[in-house]
C-alpha positions as CSV (number, residue, x, y, z in Angstrom):
1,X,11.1,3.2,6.6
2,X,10.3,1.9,10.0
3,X,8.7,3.1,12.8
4,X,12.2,4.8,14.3
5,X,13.4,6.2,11.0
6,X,9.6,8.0,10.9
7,X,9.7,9.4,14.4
8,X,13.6,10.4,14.0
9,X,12.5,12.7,11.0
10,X,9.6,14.5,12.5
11,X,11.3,15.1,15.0
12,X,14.2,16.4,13.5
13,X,11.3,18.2,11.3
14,X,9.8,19.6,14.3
15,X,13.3,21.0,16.4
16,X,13.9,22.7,13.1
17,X,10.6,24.1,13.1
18,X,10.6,25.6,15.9
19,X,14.1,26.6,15.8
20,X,13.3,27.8,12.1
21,X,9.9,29.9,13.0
22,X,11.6,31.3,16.2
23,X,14.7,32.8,13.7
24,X,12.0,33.9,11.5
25,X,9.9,35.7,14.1
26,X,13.2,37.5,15.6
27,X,14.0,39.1,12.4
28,X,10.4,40.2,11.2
29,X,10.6,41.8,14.7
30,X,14.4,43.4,14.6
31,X,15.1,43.5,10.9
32,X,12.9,42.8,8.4
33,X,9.8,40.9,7.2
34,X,10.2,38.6,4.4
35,X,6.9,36.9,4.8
36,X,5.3,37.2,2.1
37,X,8.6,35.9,0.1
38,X,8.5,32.7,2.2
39,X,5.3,32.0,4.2
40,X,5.4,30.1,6.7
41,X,3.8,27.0,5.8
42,X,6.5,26.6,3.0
43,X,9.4,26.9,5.8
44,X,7.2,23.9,7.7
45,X,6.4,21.9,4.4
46,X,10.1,22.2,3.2
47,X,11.8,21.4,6.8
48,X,9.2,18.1,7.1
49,X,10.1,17.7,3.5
50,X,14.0,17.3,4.0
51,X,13.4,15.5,7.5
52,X,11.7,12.7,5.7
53,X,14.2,12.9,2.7
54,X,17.5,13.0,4.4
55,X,16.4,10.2,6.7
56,X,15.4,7.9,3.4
57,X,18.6,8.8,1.4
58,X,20.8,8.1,4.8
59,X,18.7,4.3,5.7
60,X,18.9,3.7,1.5
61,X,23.2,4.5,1.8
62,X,23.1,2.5,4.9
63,X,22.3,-0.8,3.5
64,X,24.6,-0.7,0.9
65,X,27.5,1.1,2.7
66,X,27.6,0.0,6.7
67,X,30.6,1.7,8.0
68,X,31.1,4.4,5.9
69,X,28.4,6.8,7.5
70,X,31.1,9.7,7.4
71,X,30.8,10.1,3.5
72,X,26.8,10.4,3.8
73,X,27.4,13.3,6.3
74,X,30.0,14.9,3.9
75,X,28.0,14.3,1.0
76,X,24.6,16.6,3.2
77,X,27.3,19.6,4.3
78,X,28.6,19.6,0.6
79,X,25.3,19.9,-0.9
80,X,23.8,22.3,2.1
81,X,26.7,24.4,1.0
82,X,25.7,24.3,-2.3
83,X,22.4,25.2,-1.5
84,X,22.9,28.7,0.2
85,X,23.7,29.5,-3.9
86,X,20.3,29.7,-4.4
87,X,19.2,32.7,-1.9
88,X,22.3,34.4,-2.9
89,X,21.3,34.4,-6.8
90,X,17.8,35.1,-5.9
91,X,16.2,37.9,-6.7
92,X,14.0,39.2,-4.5
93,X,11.7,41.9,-5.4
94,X,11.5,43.3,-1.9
95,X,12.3,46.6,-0.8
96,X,15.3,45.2,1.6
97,X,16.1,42.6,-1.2
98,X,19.8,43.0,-0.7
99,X,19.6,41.9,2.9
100,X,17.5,38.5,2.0
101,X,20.8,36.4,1.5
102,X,21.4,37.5,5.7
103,X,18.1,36.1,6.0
104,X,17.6,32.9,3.8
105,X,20.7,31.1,4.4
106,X,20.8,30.2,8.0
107,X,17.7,28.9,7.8
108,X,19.3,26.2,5.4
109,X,21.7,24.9,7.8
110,X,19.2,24.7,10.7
111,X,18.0,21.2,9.3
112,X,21.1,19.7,8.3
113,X,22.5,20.6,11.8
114,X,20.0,19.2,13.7
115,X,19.8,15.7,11.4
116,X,24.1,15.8,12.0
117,X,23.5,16.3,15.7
118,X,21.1,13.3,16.4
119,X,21.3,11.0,13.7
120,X,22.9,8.8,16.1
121,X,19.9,7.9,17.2
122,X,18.7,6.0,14.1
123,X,22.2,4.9,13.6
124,X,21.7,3.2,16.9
125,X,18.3,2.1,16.6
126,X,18.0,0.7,12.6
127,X,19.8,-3.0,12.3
128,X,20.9,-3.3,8.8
């Protein structure tokens, strides 16, 4: 990865953590708290996590398809759609358990969304 590629994904990592923590925080506050089944240093770890993966997997399809950058971002929403599955199987042994799906799954499109809104800028910046 070079030096572009890096600072794209933390700071896509760091919008979404922001905009992650700031969801979080709101609905301790209005709804519920869910803490203690997702701390908060797992939403960070996992957000930097994806950051830094999506931007490898997207560079990696790059060099082997140039112009086809449409089927990499339909390939992300496809599996980010798959992955709100996972919350909604979950169980949760909470005492609002049946209000964790409301909960988990925006917080999985928060990353994807911000990678889809600026990943123009390493698409502009990484010569193949």
């Amino acid at each position: 990865m070079r030096a572009n590629s890096i600072l794209f994904a933390v700071f896509i990592a760091i919008i979404s953590t922001i905009l992650g923590l700031f969801y979080f925080f709101l609905f301790k506050k209005f709804l519920f708290d869910y803490s203690a089944i997702i701390p908060f240093w797992k939403l960070i770890a996992t957000y930097f996590f994806l950051s830094f993966l999506i931007t490898f997997l997207f560079l990696l399809f790059k060099r082997f398809f140039t112009k086809q950058h449409w089927v990499f971002n339909l390939l992300l929403i496809l599996v980010t759609f798959a992955s709100i599955l996972i919350p909604i199987q979950a169980e949760v042994f909470h005492g609002d358990e049946e209000f964790f799906p409301i909960f988990a799954i925006p917080l999985h499109f928060i990353l994807p969304l911000f990678w889809l809104a600026f990943y123009n800028l390493i698409n502009s910046h990484e010569k193949n």
